[in-house]
Backbone bond lengths (Angstrom), bond angles and torsions (degrees), N, CA, C in turn:
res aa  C-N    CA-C-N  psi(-1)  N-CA   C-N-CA  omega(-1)  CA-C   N-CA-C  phi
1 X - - - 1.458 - - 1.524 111.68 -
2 X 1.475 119.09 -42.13 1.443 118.67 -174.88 1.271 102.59 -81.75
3 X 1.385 142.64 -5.72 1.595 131.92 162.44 1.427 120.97 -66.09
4 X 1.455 89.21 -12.50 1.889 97.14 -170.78 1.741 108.88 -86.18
5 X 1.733 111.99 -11.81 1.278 100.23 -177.44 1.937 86.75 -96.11
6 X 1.215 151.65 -3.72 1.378 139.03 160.11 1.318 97.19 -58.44
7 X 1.160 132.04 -22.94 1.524 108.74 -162.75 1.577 114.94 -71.34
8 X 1.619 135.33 150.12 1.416 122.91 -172.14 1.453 93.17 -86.78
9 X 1.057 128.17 -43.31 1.882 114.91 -170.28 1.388 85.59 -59.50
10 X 1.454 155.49 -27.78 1.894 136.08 -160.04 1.331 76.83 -90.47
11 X 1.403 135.86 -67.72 1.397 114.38 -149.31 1.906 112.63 -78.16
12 X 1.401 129.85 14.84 0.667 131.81 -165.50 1.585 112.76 -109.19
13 X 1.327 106.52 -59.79 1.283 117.98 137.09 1.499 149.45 -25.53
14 X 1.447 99.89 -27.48 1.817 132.67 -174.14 1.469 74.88 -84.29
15 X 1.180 130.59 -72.00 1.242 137.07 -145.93 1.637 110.02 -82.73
16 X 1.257 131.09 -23.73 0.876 131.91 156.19 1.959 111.37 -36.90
17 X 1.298 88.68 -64.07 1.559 118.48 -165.48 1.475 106.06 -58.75
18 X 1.008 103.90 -46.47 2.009 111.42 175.09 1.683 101.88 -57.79
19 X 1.129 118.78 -50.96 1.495 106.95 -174.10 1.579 130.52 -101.27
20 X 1.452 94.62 22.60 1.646 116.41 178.35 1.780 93.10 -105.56
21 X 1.798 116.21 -45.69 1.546 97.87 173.06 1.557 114.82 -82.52
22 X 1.305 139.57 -25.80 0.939 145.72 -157.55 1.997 95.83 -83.23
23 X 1.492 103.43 -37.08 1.637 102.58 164.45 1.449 125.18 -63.23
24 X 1.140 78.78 -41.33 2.110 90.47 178.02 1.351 112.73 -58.03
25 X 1.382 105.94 -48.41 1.728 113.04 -175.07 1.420 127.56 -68.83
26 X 1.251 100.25 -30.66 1.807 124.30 144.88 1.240 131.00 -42.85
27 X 0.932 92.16 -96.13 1.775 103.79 160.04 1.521 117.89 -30.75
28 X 1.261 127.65 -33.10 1.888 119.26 171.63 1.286 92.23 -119.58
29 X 1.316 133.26 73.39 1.665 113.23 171.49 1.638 101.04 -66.93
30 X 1.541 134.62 -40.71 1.170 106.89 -173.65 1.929 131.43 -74.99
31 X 1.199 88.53 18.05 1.459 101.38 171.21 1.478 105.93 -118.01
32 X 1.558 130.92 -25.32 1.379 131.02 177.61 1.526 116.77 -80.22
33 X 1.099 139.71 -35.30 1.817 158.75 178.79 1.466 111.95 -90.32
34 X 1.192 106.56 141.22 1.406 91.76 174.20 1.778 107.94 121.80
35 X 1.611 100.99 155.31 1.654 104.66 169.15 1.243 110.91 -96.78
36 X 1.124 121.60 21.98 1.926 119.87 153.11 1.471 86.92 -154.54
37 X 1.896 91.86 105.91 1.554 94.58 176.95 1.886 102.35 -147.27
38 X 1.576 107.90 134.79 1.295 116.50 -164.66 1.567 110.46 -124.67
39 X 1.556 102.39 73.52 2.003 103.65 -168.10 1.208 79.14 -75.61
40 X 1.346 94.76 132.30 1.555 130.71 147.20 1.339 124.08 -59.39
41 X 1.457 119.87 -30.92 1.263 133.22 152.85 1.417 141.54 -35.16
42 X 1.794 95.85 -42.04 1.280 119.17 164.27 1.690 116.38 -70.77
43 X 0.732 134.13 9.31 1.802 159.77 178.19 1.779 86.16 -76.34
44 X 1.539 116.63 -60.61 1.831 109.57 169.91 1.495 112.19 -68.13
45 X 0.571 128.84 24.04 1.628 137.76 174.25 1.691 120.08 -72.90
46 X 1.983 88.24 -17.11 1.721 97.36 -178.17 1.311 92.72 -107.05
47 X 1.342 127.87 -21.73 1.468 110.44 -157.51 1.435 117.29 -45.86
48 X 1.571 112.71 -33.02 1.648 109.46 154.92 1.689 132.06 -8.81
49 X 1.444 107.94 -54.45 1.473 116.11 -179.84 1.452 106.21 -67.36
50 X 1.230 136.06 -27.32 1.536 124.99 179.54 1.653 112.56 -110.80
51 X 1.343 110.99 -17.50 1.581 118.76 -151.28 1.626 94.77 -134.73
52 X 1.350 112.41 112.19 1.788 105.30 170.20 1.370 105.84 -89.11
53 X 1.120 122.66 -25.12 1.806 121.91 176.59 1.764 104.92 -64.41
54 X 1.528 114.00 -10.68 1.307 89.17 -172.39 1.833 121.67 -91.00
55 X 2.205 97.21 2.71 1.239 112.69 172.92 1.774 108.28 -54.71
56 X 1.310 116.98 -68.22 1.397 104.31 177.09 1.301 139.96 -65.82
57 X 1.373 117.82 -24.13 1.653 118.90 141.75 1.116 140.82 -48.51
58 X 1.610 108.39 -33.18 1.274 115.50 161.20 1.581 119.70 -42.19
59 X 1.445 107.20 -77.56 1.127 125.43 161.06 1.752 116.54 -33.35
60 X 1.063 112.92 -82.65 1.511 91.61 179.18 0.771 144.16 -47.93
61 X 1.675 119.58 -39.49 1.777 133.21 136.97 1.684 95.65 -1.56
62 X 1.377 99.60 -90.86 1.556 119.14 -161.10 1.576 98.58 -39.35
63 X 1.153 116.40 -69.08 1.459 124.08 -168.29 1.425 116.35 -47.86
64 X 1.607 112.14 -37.76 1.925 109.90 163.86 1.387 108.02 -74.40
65 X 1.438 125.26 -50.76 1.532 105.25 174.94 1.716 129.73 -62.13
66 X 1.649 114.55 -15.37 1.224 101.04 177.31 1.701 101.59 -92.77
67 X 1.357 150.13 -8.64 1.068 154.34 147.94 1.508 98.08 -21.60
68 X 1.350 117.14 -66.00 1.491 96.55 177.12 1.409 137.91 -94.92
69 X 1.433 86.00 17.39 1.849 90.16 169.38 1.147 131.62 -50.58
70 X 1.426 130.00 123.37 1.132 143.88 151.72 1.903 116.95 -2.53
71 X 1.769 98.67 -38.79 1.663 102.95 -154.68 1.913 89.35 -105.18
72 X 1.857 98.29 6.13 1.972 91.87 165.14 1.826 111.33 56.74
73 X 0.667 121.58 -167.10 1.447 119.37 -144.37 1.905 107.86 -84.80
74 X 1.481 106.84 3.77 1.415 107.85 160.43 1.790 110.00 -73.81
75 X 0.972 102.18 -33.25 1.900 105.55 -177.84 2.244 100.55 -93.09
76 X 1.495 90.22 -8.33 1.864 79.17 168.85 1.729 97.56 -96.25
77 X 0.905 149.44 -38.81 1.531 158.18 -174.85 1.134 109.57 -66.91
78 X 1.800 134.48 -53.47 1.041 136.28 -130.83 1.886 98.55 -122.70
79 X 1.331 92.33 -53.56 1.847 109.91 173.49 1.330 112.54 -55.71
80 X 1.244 114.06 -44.18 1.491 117.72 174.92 1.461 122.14 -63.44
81 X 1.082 96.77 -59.75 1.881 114.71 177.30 1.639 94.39 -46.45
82 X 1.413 137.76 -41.25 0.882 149.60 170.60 1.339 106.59 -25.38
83 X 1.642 104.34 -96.05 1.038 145.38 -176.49 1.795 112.52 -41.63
84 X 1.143 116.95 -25.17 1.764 137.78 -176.49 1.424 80.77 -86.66
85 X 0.905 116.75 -71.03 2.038 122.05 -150.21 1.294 95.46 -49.86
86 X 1.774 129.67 -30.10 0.895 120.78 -127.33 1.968 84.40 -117.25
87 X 1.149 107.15 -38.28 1.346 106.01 151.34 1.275 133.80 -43.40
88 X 1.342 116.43 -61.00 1.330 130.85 177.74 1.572 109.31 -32.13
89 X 1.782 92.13 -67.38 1.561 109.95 -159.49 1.691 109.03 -54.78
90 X 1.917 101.76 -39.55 1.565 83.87 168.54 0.797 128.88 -131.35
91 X 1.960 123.17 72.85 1.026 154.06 113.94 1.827 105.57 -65.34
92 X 0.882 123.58 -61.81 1.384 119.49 -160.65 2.006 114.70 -80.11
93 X 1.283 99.64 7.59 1.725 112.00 -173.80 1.786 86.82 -132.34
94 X 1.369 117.58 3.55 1.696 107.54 175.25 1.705 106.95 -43.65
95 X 0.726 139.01 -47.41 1.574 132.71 176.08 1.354 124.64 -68.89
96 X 1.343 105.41 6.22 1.661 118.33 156.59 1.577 114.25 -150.05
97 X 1.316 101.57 95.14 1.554 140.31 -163.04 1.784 87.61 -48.28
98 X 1.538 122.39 -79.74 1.288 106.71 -173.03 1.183 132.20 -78.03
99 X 1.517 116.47 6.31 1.561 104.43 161.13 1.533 111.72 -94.31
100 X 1.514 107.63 3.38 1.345 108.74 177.10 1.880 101.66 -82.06
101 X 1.095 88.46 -65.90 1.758 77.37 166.30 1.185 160.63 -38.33
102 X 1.682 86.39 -21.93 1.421 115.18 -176.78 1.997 88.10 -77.59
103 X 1.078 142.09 -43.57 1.484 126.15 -179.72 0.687 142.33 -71.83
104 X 1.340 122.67 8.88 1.643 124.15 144.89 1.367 111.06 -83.17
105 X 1.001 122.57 -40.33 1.747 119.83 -179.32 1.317 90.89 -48.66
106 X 1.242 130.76 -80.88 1.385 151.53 -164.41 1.456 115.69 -25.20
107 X 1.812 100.94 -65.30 1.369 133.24 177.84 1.838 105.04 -37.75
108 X 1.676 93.52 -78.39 1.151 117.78 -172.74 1.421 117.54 -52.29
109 X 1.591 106.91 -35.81 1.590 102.49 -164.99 1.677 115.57 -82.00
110 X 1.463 110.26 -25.38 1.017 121.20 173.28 1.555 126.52 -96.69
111 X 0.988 116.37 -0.84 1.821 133.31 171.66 1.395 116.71 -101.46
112 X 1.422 110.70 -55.72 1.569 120.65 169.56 1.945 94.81 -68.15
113 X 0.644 112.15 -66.47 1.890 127.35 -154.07 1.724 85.15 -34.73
114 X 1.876 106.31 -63.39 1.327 109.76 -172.98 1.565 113.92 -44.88
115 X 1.425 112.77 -63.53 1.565 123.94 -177.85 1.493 103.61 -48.73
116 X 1.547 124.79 -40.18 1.677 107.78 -174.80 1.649 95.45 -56.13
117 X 1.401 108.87 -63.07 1.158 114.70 -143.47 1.477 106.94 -69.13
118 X 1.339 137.19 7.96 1.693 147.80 156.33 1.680 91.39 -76.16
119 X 0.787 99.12 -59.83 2.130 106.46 -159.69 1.076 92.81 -60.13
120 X 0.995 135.61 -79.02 1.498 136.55 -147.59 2.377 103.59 -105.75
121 X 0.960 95.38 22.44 1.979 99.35 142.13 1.834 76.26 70.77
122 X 1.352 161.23 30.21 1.330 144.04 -154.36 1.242 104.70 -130.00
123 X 1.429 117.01 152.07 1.853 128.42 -165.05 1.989 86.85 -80.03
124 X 1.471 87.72 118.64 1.557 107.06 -168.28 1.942 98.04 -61.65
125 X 1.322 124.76 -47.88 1.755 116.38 -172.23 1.694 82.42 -61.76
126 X 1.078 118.53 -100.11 1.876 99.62 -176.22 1.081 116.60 12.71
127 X 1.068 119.34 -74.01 1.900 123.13 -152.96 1.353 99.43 -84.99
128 X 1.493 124.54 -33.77 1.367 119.61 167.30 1.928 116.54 -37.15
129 X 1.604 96.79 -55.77 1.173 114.72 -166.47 1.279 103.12 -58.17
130 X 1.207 112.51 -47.28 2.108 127.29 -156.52 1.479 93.87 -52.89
131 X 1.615 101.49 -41.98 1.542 99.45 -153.18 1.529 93.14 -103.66
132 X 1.385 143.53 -3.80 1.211 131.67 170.37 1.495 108.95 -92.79
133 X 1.165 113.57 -13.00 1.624 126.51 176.74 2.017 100.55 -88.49
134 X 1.421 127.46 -34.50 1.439 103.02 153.97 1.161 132.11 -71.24
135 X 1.250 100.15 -43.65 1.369 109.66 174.49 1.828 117.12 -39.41
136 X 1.515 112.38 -54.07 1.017 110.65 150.46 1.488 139.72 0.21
137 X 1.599 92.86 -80.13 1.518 112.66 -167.33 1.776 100.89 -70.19
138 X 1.485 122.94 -51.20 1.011 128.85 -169.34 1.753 99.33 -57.07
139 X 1.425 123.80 -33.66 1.696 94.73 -166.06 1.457 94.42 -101.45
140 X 1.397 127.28 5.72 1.613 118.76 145.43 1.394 123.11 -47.47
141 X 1.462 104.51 -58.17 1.367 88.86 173.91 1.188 136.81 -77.45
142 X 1.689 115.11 -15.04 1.809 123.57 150.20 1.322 114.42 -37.66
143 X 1.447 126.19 -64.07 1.298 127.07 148.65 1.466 125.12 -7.46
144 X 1.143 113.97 -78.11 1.200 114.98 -177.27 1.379 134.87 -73.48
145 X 1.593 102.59 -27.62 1.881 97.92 150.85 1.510 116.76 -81.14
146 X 1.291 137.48 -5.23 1.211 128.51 169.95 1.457 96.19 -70.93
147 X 1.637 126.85 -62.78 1.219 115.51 -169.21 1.318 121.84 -63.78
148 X 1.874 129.00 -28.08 1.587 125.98 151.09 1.133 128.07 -52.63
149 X 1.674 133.87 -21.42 1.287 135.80 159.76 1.420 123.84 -87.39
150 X 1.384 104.21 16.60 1.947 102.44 -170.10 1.264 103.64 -84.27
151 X 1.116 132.62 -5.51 1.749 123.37 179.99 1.353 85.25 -123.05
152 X 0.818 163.35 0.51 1.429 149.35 -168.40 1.519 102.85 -117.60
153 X 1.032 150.17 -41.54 1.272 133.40 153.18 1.418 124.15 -120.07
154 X 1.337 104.35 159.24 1.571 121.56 168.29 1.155 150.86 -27.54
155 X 1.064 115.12 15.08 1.511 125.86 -159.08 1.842 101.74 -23.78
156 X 1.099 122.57 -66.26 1.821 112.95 -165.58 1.163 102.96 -66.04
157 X 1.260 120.11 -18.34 1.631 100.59 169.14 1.472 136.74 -79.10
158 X 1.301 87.07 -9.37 1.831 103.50 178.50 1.463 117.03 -81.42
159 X 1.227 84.40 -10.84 1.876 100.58 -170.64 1.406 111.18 -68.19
């Protein structure tokens, strides 16, 4: 398994992936920050199920875009760890598509939800919800370009 991160297409790819979410999250901060917040970014949140290089991009993605968060190094510590867990979980449930999905909602809603709701003074099941209810929407539509690109490209070859 650890020969596969020497490889230059894994680490290339990783890196691809870090600055395609870390762009996204940029690019809409008023939809990415915030106690009702819906990154679009998080839409790669599945790439896990086809792509294992996209576990550490994920993460780093996350980790350069929360660097400049607004909420400072509670959303670099807390958002990230997030965002990893949330990788992990569906990478390692890839052979069951909706419980893989189900971990970013999960991840996010209850890690971020908690951290909004410390930062910003807010009834923590609320903020759970706010942010497990974007989270939501965003890996719907991951969903749905994974399943519009499934005949159209390669997935094992990217690997």
């Amino acid at each position: 398994m650890f020969r596969r991160f020497a490889n230059t297409r894994f680490l290339c790819l990783s890196a691809i992936i870090a600055a395609l979410y870390a762009a996204l999250t940029l690019m809409l901060p008023v939809l990415s920050y915030g106690a009702w917040q819906c990154r679009l970014s998080e839409a790669l949140t599945l790439l896990p199920l086809v792509l294992p290089q996209s576990v550490p991009g994920l993460f780093v993605g996350c980790l350069i875009a929360n660097i400049l968060s607004p909420m400072g190094i509670w959303d670099v510590v807390f958002g990230s760890l997030a965002t990893l867990i949330a990788a992990i979980g569906t990478y390692a449930l890839r052979k069951r598509p909706p419980l893989a999905a189900a971990c970013p909602v999960l991840s996010n809603g209850v890690i971020v939800g908690l951290m909004l709701s410390v930062v910003y003074s807010l009834p923590a099941a609320l903020t759970m919800l706010q942010v497990a209810a974007g989270e939501a929407l965003a890996v719907a539509v991951g969903y749905v370009l994974i399943r519009a690109l499934k005949g159209k490209i390669d997935w094992k070859r990217l690997q």
